[in-house]
N, C-alpha and C positions, 0 to 999 in steps of 0.2 A: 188529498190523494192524487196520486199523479201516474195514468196510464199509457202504458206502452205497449205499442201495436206490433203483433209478431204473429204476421202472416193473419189468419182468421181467431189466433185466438189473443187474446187481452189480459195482461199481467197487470196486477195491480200492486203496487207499493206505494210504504205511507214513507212521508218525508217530516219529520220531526225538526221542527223550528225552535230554537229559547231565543229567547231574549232576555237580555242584564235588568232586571227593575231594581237595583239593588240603590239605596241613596248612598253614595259613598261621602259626600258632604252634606251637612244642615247648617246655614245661616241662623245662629241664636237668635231669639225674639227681642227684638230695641236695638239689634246689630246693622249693620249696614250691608246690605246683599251685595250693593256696587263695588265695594271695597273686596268682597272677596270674590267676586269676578273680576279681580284685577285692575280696578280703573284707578288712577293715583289720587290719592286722600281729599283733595279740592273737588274734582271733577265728580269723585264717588259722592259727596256731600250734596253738591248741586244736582248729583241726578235724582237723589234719594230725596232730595228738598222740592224740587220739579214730582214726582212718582207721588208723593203724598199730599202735593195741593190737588193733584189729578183726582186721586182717590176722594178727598175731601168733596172735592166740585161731582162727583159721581155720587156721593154717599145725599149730598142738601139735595140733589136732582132726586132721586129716587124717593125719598121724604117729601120732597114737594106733591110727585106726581101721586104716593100714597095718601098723602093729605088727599087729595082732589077726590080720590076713591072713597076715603072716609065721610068727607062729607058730604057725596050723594047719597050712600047708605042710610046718612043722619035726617037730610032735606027730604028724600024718598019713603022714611021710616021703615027698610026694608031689613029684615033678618041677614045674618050672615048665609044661612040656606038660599034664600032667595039669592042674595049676591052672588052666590056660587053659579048658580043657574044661567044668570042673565049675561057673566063675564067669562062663564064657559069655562071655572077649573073646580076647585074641588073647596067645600067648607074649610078646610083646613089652611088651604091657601090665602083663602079670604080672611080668614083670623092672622093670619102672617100680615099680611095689609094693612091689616087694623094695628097691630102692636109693631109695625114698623121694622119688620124684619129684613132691610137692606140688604144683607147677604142671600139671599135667599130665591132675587129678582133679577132679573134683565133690564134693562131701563126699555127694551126692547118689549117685554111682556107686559110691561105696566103701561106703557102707551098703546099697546093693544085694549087691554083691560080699559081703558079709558074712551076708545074706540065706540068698543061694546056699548058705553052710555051715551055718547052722541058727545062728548065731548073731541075738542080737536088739541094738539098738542102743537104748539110752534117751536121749531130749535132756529134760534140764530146763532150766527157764525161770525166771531167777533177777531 
């Protein structure tokens, strides 16, 4: 709401905003995004060959640092409730952990989570 000062007394008017969400294109699933952003056939190939080792090396990372979670749960003998408590989210997350549900984390929250138990994470930079 946006007011306007006239003299002592105060108008108020509402100012209505849209915005477009509308998807006017979708890249099919096994299709090449970079190709239909325009980039020429070779270049789209290499980006999308580049894009998916990324993801790859982000998907073994997150599975690693779940591994690490699982198996203090295991060495600890500690319930998923308990787990929840100690790494400060919710049972339900802590089952996501367990069954490895990568999509679902931050490589950022898992190294937190892993904080929580006194473990330390190293990233080198190669």
């Amino acid at each position: 709401m946006a007011r306007m000062a006239c003299g002592p007394i105060f108008l108020t008017r509402s100012i209505e905003m849209t915005i477009d969400t509308k998807s006017y294109h979708r890249t099919r699933a096994g299709a090449n995004v970079f190709l239909d952003l325009g980039f020429p056939p070779e270049e789209a190939k290499r980006l999308l060959a580049h894009a998916d080792a990324q993801i790859d090396e982000s998907i073994r990372l997150k599975q690693q640092l779940m591994d690490e979670i699982a198996e203090w749960m295991k060495e600890a003998s500690v319930t998923q409730a308990v787990a929840a408590e100690v790494l400060r989210v919710t049972r339900p997350r802590v089952s996501d952990v367990v069954n490895h549900k990568v999509e679902k984390f931050t490589i950022d929250a898992l190294v937190s989570m892993l904080a929580r138990i006194g473990k330390q994470v190293r990233l080198a930079v190669q």
